[in-house]
TORTI-254722 format. One record per residue (C-alpha): x, y, z; residue number from 1. Coordinates in steps of 0.5 Angstrom, whole numbers, plus 500, padded with zeros to 3 digits. Layout:
N
{X X, Y Y, Z Z, i NUM}
...
This chain:
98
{X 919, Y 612, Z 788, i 1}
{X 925, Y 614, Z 783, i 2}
{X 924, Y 615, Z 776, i 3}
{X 929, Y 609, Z 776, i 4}
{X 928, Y 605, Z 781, i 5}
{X 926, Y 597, Z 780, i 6}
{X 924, Y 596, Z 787, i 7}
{X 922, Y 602, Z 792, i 8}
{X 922, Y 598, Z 800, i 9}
{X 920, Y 603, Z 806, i 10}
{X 919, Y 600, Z 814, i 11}
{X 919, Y 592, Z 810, i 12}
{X 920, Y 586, Z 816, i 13}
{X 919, Y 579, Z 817, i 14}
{X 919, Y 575, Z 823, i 15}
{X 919, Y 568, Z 825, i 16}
{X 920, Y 563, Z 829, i 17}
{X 925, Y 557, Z 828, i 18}
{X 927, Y 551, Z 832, i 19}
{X 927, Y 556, Z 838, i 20}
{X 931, Y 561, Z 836, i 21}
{X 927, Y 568, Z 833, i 22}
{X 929, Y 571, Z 826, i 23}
{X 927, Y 579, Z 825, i 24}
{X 929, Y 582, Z 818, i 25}
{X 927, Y 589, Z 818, i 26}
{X 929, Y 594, Z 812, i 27}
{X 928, Y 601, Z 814, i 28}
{X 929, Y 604, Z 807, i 29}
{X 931, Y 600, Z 799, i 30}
{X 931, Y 603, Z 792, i 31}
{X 934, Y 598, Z 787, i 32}
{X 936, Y 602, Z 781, i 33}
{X 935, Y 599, Z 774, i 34}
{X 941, Y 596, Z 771, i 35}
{X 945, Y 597, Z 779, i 36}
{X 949, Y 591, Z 780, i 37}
{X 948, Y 589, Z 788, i 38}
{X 952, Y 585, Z 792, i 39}
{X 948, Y 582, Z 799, i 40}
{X 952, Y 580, Z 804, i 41}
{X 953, Y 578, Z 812, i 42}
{X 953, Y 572, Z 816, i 43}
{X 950, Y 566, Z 815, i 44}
{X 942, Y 567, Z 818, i 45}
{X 943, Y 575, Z 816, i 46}
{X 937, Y 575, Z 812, i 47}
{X 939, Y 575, Z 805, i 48}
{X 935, Y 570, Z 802, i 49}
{X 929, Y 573, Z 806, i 50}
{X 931, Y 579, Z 803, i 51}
{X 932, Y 575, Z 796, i 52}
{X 925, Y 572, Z 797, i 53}
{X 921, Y 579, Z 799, i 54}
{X 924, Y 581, Z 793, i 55}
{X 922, Y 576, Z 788, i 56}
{X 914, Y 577, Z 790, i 57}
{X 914, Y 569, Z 794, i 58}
{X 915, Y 571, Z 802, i 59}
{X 910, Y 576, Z 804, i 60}
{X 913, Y 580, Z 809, i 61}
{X 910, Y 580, Z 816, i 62}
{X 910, Y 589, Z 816, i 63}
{X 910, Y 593, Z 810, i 64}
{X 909, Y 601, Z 810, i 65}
{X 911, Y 601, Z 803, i 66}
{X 914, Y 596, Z 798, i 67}
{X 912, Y 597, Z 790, i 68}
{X 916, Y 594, Z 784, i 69}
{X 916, Y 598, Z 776, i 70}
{X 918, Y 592, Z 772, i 71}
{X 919, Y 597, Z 766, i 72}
{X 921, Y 603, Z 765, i 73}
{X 914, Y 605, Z 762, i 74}
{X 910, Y 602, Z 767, i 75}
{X 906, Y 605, Z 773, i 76}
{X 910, Y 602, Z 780, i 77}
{X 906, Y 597, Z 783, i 78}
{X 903, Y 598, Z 789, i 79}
{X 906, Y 589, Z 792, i 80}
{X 903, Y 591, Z 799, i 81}
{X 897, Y 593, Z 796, i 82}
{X 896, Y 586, Z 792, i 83}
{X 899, Y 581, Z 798, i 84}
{X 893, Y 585, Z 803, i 85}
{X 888, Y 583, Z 797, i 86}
{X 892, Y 576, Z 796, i 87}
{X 891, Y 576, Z 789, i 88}
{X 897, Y 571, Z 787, i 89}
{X 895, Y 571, Z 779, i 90}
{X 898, Y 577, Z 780, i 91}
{X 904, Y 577, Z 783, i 92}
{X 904, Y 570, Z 778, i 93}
{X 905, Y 575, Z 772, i 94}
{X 910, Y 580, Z 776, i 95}
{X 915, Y 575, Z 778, i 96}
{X 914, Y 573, Z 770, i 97}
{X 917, Y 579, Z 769, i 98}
């Protein structure tokens, strides 16, 4: 994770089944840098909301190599798979509030 990274995602995907049709999101590779402004796009039933919950700590994601979160710039990055493995939702209650 980079000195200036908010959110650092390596080999993130989430999958499900609704109304007969198979969803698949996968994300290889993402670091969101602190102040970036970010634009998400793509069709309808891309994945973006998905992504935007993975991102806010609600949706856990079915795979996850690495997935970790600094809030501030003083702060040790957060290891968010480790905290979904051990389902400690205090936790992530208190990240999102960051």
């Amino acid at each position: 994770m980079t000195e200036d990274a908010v959110f650092s995602l390596r080999g993130v995907s989430k999958h499900y089944t609704a109304g007969g049709t198979e969803f698949r999101l996968n994300v290889p590779h993402l670091d969101i840098p602190r102040g970036a402004n970010l634009a998400i796009i793509g069709e309808s039933g891309s994945g973006k909301s998905t992504l935007l919950e993975i991102l806010t700590l609600l949706l856990r994601p079915t795979a996850c190599d690495s997935f970790h979160f600094r809030p501030l710039t003083r702060d040790a990055p957060v290891d968010i798979d480790q905290l979904w493995r051990t389902d400690v939702a205090d936790k992530l209650a208190d990240l999102r509030s960051r």
